[in-house]
VEXMI-613713 format. One record per residue (C-alpha): residue in three letters; x, y, z. Coordinates in Angstrom, 1 decimal. Layout:
// residues N
{ALA; {X; Y; Z}}
...
This chain:
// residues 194
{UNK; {-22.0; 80.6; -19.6}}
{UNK; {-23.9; 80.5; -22.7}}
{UNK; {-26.3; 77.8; -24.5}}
{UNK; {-23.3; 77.3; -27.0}}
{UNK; {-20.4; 76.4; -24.5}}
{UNK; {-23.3; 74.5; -22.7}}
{UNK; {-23.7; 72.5; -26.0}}
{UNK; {-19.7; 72.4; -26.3}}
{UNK; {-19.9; 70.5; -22.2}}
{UNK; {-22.4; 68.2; -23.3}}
{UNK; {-20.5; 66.9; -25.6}}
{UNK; {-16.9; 66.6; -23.8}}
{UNK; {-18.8; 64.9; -21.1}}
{UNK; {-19.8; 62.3; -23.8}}
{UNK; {-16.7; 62.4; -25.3}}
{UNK; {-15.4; 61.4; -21.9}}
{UNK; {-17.8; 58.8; -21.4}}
{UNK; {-16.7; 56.8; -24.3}}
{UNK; {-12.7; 57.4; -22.8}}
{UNK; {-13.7; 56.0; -19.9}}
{UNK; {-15.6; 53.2; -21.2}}
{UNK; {-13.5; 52.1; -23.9}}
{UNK; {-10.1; 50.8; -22.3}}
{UNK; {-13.5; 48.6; -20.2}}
{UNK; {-15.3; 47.4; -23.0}}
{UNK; {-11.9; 46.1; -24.8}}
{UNK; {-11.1; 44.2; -22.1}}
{UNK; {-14.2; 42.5; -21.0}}
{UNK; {-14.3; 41.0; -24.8}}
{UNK; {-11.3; 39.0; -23.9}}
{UNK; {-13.0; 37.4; -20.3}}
{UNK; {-15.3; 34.6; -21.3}}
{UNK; {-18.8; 34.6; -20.3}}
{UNK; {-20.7; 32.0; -18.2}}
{UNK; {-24.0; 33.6; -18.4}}
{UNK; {-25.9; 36.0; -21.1}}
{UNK; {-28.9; 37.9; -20.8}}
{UNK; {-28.6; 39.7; -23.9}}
{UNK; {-32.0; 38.8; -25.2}}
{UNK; {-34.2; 41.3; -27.1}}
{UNK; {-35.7; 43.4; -24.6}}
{UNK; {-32.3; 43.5; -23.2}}
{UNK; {-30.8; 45.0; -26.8}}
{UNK; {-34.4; 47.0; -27.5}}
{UNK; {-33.8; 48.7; -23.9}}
{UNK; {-30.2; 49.7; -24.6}}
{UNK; {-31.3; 51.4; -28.0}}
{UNK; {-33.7; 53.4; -26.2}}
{UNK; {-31.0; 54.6; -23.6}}
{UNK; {-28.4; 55.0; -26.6}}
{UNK; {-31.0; 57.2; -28.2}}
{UNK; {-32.2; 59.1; -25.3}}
{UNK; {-28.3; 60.1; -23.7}}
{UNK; {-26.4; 60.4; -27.2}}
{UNK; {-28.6; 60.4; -30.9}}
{UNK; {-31.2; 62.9; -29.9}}
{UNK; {-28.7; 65.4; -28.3}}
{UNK; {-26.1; 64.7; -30.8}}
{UNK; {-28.2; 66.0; -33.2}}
{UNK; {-30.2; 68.7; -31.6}}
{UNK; {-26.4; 70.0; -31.1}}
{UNK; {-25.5; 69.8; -34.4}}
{UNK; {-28.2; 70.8; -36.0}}
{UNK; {-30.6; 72.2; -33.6}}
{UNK; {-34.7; 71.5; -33.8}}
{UNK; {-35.4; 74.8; -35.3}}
{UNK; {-36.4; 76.6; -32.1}}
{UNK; {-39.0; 73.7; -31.3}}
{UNK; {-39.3; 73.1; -28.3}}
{UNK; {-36.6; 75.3; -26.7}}
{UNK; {-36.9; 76.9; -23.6}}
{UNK; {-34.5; 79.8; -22.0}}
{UNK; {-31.8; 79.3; -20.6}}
{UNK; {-29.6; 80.4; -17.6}}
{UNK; {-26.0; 81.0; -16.8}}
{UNK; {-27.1; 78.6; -13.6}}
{UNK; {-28.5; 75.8; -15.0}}
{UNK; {-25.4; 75.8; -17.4}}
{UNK; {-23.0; 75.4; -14.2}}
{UNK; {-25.4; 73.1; -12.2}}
{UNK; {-25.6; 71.0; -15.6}}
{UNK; {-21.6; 71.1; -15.9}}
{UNK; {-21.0; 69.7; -12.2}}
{UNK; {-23.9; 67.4; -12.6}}
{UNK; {-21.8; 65.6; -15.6}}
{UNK; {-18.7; 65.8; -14.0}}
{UNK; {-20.0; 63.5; -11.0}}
{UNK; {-21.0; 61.6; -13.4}}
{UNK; {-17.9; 61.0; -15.2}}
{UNK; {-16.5; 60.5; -11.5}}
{UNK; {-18.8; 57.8; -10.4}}
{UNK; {-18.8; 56.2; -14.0}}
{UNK; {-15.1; 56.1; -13.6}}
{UNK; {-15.2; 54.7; -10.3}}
{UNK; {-17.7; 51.8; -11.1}}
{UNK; {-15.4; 50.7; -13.8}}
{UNK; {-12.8; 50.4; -11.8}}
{UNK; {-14.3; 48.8; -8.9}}
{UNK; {-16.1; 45.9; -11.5}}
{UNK; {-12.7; 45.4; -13.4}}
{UNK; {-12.9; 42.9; -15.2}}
{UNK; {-16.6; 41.8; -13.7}}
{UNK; {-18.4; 44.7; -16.3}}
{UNK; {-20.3; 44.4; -19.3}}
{UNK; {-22.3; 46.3; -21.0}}
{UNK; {-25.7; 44.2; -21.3}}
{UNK; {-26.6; 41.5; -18.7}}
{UNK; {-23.7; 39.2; -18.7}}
{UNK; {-22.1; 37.1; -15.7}}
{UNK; {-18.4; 36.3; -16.4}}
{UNK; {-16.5; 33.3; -15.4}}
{UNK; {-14.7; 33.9; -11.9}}
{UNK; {-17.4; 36.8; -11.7}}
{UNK; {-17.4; 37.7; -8.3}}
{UNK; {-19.4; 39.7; -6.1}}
{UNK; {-18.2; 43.4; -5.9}}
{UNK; {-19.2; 45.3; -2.5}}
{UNK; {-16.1; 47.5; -2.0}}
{UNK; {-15.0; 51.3; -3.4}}
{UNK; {-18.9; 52.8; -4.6}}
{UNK; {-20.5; 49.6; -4.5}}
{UNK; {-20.0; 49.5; -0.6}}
{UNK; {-22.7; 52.7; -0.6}}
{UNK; {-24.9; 51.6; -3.6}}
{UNK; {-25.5; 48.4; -5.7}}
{UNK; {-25.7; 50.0; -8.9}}
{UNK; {-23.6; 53.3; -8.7}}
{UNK; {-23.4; 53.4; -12.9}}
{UNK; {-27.5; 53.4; -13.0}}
{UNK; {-26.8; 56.7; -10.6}}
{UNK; {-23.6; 58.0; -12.6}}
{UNK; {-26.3; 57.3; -16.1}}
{UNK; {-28.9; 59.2; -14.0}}
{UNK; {-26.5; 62.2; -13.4}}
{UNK; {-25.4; 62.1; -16.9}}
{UNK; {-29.3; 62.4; -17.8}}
{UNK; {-30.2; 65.5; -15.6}}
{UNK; {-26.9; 67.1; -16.5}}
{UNK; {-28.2; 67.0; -20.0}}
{UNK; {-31.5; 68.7; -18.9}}
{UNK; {-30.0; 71.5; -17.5}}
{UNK; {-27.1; 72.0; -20.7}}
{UNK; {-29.5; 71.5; -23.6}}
{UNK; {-32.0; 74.1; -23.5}}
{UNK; {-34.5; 72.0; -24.9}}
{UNK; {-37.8; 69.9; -24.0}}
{UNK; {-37.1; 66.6; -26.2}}
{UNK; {-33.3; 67.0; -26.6}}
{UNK; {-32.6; 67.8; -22.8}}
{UNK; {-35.3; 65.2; -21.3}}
{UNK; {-34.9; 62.2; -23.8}}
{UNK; {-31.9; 61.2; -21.7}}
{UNK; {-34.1; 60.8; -18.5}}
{UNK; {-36.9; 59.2; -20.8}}
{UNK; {-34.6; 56.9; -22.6}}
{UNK; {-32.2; 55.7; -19.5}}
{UNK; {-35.3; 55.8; -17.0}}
{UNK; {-37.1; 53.1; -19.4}}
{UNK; {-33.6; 51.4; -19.5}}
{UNK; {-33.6; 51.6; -15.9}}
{UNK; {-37.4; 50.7; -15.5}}
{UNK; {-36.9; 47.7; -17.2}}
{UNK; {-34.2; 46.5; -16.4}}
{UNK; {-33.7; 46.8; -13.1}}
{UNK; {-35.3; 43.5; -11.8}}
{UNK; {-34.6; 41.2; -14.5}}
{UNK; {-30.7; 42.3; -13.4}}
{UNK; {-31.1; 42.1; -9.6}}
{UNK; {-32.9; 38.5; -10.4}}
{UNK; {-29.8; 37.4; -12.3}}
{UNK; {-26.8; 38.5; -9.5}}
{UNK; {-29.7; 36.1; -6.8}}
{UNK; {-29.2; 33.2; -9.0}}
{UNK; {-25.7; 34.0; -9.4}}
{UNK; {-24.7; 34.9; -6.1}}
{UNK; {-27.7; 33.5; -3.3}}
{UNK; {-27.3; 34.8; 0.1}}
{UNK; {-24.4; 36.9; -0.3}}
{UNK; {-26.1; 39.0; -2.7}}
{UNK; {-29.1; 39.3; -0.9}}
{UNK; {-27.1; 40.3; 2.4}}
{UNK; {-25.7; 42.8; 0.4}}
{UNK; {-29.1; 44.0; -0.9}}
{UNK; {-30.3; 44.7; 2.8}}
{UNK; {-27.2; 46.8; 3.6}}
{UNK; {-27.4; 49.1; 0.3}}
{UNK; {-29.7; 51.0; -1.5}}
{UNK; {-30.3; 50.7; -5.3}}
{UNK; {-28.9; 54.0; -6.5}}
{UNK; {-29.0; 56.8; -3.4}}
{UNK; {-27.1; 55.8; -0.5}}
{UNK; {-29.0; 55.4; 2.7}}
{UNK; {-31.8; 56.9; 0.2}}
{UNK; {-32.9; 54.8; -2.5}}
């Protein structure tokens, strides 16, 4: 494997991201919402993410950063980074199917939302943070480069960071007990981990 088919994986996993999202995303514009989080932190923390996993890479492959910051690169790390976006694209996959028509894309509760603990959300409660966390370490180990291959860990971790409590305190009001009995018997993004 070389830095150049590397590239060419990075961007068929994104490619694939968006196939697997879009059929999602159509869909959940047609199921009202009941409740909308979608504030500006909310909208400033999905910029950052966007930026991290798809502008900066997206334009260190097409035009590269002129040898700045580059770092070598190993046959290896090409097919660690390869398997690391193709669980990904599994687990995004599976998360979308699992939610149906319970997904959005910012913080949004939708009517007849209901709580999903089957498929991947029986191990973890938010398996698409982990299948986002894959995507960003595949990305480290296909682009060869310091800003380009770690701005998707910077720019989804802050997503993450962020967000992660102001989402958990939304499914409490939405859901009460049941979701916090489901919070004791799951982990955040690691099963039986974290």
């Amino acid at each position: 494997m070389t830095p150049d088919i590397a590239e060419i994986i990075w961007v068929v996993g994104a490619v694939g991201w968006y196939v697997i999202r879009y059929p999602h995303e159509r869909r959940s514009r047609r199921t009202a919402v009941s409740r909308d989080r979608a504030d500006r932190v909310e909208l400033l923390l999905m910029t950052i993410s966007a930026t991290g996993l798809g502008v900066v890479p997206f334009v260190y492959v097409l035009f590269g950063f002129g040898g700045v910051a580059d770092y070598g690169f190993s046959p290896a790390q090409g097919w660690i980074g390869t398997a690391l976006f193709a669980g990904s694209l599994y687990l995004f996959y599976r998360t979308h199917r699992d939610l149906g028509r319970n997904w959005s894309v910012t913080l949004k509760v939708r009517e007849a939302h209901r709580l999903i603990t089957q498929g991947v959300y029986a191990y973890v409660r938010h398996p698409m943070y982990t299948a986002f966390f894959l995507w960003a370490l595949a990305q480290a180990f296909l682009l060869p480069n310091w800003i380009a291959g770690l701005s998707g860990l910077a720019g989804f971790g802050t997503l993450y960071l962020f967000r992660i409590k102001r989402e958990e305190a939304m499914m409490l009001e939405t859901f009460g007990d049941d979701y916090r009995r489901y919070s004791e018997r799951t982990k955040r993004l690691v099963p039986w981990i974290y």
